[in-house]
C-alpha positions as CSV (number, residue, x, y, z in Angstrom):
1,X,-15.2,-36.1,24.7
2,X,-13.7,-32.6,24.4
3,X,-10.9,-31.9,26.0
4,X,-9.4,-27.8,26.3
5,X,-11.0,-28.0,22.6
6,X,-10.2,-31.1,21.1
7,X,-12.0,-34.0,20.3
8,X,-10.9,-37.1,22.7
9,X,-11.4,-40.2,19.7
10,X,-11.8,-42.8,22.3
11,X,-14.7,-41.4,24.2
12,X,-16.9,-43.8,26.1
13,X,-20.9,-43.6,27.2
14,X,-20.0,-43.5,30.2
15,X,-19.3,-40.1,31.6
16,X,-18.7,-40.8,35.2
17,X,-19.8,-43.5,37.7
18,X,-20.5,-43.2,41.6
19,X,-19.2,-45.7,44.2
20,X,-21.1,-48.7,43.4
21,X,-20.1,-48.7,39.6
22,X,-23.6,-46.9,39.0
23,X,-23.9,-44.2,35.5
24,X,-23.6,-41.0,36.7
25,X,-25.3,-37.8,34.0
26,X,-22.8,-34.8,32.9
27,X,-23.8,-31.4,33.6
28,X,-25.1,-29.1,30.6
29,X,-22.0,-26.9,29.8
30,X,-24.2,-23.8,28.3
31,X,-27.0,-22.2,30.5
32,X,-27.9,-18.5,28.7
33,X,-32.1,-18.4,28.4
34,X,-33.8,-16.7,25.5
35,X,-36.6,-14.3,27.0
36,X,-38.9,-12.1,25.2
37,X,-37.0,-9.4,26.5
38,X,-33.5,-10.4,26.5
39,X,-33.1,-10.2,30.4
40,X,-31.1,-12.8,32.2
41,X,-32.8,-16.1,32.8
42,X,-32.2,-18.0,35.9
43,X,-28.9,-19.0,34.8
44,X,-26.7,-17.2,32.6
45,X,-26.0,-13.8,31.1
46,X,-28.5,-11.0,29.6
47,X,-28.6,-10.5,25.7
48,X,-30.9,-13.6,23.8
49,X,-33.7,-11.3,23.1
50,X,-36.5,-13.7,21.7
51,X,-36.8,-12.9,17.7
52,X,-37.8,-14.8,15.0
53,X,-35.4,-16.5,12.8
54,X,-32.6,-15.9,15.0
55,X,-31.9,-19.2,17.0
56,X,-31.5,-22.7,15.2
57,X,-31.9,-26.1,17.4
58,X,-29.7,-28.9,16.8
59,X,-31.4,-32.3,17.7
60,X,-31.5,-36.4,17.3
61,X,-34.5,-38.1,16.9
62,X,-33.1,-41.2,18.9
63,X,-32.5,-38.7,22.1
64,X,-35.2,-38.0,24.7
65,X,-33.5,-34.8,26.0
66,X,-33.7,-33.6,22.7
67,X,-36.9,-34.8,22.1
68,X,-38.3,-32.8,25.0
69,X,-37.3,-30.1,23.0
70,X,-38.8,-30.6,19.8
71,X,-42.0,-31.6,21.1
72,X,-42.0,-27.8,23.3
73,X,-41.3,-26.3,19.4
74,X,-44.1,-28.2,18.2
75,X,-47.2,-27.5,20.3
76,X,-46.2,-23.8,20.8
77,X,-46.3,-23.8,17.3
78,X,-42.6,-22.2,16.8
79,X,-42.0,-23.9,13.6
80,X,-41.2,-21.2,11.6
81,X,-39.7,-19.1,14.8
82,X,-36.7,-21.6,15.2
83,X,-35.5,-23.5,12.5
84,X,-33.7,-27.1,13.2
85,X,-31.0,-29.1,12.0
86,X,-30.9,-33.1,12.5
87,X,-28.1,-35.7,13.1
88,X,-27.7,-38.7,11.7
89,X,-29.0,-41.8,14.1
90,X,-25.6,-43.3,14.4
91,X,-22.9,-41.9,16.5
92,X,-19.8,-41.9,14.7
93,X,-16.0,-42.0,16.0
94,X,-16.2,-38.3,16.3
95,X,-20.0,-38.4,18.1
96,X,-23.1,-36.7,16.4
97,X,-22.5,-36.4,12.5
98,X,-24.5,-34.2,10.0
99,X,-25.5,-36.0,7.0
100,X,-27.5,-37.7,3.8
101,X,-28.9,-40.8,6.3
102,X,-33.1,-40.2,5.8
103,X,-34.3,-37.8,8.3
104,X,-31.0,-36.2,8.6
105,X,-29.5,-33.0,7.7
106,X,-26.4,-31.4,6.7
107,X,-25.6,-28.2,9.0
108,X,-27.2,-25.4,6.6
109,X,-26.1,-23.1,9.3
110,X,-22.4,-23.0,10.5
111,X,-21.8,-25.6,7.9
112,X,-20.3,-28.1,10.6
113,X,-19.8,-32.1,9.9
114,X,-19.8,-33.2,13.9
115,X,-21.5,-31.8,16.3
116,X,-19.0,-31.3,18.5
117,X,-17.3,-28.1,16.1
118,X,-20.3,-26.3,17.2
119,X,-19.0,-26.6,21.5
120,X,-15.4,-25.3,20.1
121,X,-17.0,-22.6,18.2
122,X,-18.8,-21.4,21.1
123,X,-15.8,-22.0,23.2
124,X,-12.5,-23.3,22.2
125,X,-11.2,-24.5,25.3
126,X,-14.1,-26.4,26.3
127,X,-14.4,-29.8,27.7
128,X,-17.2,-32.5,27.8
129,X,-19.0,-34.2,25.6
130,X,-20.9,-32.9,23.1
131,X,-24.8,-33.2,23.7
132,X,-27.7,-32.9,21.7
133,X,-29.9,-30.5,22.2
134,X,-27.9,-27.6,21.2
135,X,-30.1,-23.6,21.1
136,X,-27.9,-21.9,19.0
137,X,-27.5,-18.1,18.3
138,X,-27.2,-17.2,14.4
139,X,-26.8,-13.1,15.7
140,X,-24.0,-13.5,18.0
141,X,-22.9,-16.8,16.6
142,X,-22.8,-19.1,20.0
143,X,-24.3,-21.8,21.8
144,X,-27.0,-20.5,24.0
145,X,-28.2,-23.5,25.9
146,X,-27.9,-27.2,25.7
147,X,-29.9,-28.0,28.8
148,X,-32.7,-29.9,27.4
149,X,-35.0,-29.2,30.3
150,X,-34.4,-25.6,30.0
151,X,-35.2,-24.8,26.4
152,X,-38.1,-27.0,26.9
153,X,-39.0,-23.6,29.1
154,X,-37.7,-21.9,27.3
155,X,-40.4,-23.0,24.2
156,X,-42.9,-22.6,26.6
157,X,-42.7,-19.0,27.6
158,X,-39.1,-17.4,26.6
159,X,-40.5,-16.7,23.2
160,X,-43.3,-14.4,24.3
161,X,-45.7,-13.6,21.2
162,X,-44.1,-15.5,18.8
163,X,-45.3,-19.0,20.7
164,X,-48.9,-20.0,20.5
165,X,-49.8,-18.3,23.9
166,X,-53.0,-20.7,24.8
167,X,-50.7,-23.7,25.3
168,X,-49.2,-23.5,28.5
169,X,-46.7,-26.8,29.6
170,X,-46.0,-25.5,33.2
171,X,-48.9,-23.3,34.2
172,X,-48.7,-21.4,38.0
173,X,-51.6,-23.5,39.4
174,X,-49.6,-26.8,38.5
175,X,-46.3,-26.1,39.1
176,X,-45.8,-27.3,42.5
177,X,-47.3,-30.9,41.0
178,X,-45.1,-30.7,38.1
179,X,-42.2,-30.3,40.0
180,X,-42.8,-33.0,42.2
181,X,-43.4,-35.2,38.9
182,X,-40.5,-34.7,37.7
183,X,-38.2,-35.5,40.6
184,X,-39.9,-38.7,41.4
185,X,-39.8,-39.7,37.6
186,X,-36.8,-38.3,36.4
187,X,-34.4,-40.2,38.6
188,X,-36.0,-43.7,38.6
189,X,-37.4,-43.9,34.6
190,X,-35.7,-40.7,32.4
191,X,-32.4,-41.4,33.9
192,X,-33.2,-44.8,35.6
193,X,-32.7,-46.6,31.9
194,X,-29.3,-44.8,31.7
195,X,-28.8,-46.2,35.1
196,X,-29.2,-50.1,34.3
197,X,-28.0,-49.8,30.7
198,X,-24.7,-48.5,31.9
199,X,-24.4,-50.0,34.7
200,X,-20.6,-51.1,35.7
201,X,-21.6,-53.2,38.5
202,X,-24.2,-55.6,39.1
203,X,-25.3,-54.1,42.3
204,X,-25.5,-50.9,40.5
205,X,-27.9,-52.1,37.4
206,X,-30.2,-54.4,40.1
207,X,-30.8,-51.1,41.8
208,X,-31.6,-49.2,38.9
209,X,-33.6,-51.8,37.1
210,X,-35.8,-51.9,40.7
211,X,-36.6,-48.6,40.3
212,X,-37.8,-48.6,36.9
213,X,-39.9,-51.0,37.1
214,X,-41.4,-49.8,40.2
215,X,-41.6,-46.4,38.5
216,X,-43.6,-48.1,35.3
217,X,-46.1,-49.8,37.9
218,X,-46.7,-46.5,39.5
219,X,-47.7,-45.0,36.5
220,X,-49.5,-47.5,35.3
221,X,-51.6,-47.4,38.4
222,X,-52.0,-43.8,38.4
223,X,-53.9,-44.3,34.9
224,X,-56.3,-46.8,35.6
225,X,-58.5,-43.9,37.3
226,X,-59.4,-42.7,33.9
227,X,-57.1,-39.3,33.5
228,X,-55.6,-38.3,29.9
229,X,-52.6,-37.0,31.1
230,X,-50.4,-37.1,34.9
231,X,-51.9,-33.6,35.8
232,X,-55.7,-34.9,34.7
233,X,-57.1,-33.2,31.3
234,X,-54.0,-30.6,30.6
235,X,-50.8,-31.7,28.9
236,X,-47.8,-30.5,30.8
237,X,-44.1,-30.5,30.7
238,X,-44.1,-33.5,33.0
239,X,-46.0,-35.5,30.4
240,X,-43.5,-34.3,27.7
241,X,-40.8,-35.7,29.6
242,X,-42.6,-39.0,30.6
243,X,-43.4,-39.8,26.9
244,X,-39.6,-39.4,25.2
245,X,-39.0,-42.1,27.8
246,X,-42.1,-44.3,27.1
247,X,-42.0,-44.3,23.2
248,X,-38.4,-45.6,23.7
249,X,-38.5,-48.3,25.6
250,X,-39.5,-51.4,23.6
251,X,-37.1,-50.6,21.1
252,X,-33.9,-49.8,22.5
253,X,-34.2,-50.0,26.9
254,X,-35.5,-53.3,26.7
255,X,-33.5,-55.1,25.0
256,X,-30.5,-53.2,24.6
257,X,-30.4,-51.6,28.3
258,X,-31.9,-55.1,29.8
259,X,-34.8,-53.1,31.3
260,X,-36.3,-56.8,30.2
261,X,-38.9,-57.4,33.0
262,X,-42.1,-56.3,31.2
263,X,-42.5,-54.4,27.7
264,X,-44.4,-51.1,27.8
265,X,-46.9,-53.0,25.3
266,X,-47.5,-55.0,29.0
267,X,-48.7,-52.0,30.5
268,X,-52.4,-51.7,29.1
269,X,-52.9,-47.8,31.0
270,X,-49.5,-47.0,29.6
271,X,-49.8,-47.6,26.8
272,X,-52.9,-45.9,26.0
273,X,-51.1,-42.9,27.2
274,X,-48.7,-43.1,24.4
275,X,-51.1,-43.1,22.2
276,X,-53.1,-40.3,23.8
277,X,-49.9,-38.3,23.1
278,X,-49.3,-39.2,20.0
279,X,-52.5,-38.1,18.7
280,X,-51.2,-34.5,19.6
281,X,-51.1,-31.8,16.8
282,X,-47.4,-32.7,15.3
283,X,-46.2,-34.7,18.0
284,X,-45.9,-38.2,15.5
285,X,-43.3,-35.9,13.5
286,X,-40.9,-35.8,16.4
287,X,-40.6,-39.8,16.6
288,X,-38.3,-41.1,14.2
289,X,-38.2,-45.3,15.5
290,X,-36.0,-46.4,12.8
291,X,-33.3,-43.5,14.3
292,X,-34.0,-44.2,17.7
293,X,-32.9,-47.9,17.2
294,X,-30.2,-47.1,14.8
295,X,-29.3,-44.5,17.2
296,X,-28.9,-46.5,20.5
297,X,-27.5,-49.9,18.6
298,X,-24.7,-47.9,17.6
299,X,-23.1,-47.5,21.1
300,X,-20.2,-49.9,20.4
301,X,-19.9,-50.4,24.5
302,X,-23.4,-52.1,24.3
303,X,-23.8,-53.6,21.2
304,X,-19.8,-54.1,19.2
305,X,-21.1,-55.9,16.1
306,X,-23.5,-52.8,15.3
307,X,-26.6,-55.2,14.6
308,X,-29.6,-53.2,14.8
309,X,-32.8,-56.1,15.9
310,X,-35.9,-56.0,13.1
311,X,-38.2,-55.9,16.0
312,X,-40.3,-55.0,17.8
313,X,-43.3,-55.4,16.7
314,X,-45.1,-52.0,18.1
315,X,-48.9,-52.6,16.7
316,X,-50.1,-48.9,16.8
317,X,-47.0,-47.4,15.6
318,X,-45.9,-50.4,12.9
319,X,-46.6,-49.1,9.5
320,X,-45.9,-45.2,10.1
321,X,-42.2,-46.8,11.8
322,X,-41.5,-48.5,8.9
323,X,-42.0,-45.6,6.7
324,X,-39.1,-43.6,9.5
325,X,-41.7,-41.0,11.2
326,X,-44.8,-41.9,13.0
């Protein structure tokens, strides 16, 4: 946590809880949007005119939020339009750490160690804690956004011409249905893991792990009538923030977050999904498994000896996992 600016040591996972002991999500501190204009977005002040080069995204491979993100960068093709740093896997005593562990990075940018000098950079009086994704601004030296589900629209249309313009993730026609999507999903999968795996209460993880589970069914059921993706033949935002989700659950919500009633490998529709997805142009190179299971069996308030389990076994993903990206 940071508190007026300085880095609270004995931070917990837990940022808040509601009345029956239940995980309760911070808000995103940083709400600017990049446009292709550099007009205010829906949030935020006017002056992130989309240009290449100019913004760097900080990420972890074992975060969904931040996954979201580098998926978006991916299939618009922004590669070489926003350039990214990665942490390392394990959190450290002073949170997200730039470093030598494969598949990290150092911070070639602002030349940071922890994550959280970038928040105090930005603003040295802020509090929080410091979350990946991070959109930073080389030009005016700031954090622009660190709302993962806003630079994931951000990658989708803030960019203009820079973006590969015949991928669209939330088209007009589909918005209403994406929208809906991602309330139903959001509370009762994305977040419902958080939910049961930081659960204070046993009243609050039992409702939570209901909801999952009833979620997972759901969706299974809603693939058995043949469709690629939730919206039918097009790949959407919703389907983005379905997968981070999916791909992580065998390794780290089952066992770690007891979400231990059925595997995803159980789920024969969804898990044909998965692999629907990750047959995606450059999708595989956002999924690290050896960082998402370092990652999450590094939260000393779940798992205090720091043993990271050998399994599972995930048969279409085994080899490339082994080898750290898919």
């Amino acid at each position: 946590m940071l508190v007026d600016g300085k880095w609270m040591a004995d931070w917990q996972p837990v940022q808040a809880k509601d009345e029956k002991g239940g995980f309760v999500r911070q808000t995103s501190t940083f709400r600017n949007w990049v446009t292709p204009d550099g007009s205010a977005g829906p949030t935020g002040e006017s002056g992130f005119t989309a240009e290449a080069g100019r913004y760097h995204l900080y990420v972890a491979y074992i975060c969904p939020w931040a996954s979201r993100t580098l998926m978006a960068r991916k299939l618009k093709k922004l590669d070489d339009v926003v350039s990214v740093s990665v942490v390392e896997p394990a959190l450290s005593d002073q949170g997200w750490r730039f470093g030598d562990y494969p598949g990290s990075t150092r911070d070639e940018v602002n030349g940071v160690t922890y994550l959280h000098e970038l928040y105090t950079r930005a603003d040295p009086a802020v509090s929080g804690r410091a979350t990946v994704p991070v959109l930073w601004d080389k030009k005016r030296g700031t954090i622009v956004n660190n709302e993962s589900a806003e630079i994931l629209r951000m990658f989708n249309t803030g960019f203009g011409d820079l973006g590969d313009t015949t991928v669209n993730l939330y088209p007009e026609d589909l918005r209403a249905e994406i929208d809906a999507l991602n309330e139903r999903i959001y509370p009762r999968l994305n977040n419902g893991v958080y939910r049961a795996g930081f659960a204070t209460t046993q009243e609050a993880y039992e409702e939570a792990f209901v909801e999952v589970f009833a979620m997972l069914d759901e969706l299974d059921e809603r693939f058995g009538d043949g469709r690629k993706f939730l919206s039918g033949d097009r790949f959407t935002e919703a389907d983005i923030r379905l997968f981070v989700t999916l791909i992580r659950f065998d390794p780290a919500y089952y066992g770690l977050f007891k979400c231990n009633l059925r595997r995803l490998a159980d789920y024969s529709n969804l898990s044909a999904y998965v692999g629907r997805v990750l047959a995606l142009p450059g999708i595989r190179e956002t999924v690290n498994i050896d960082h998402i299971k370092r990652g999450y069996y590094s939260i000393k308030a779940l798992n205090p000896t720091g043993i990271v389990p050998v399994g599972p076994e995930m048969p279409d993903l085994s080899s490339a996992s082994r080898a750290g990206h898919l």
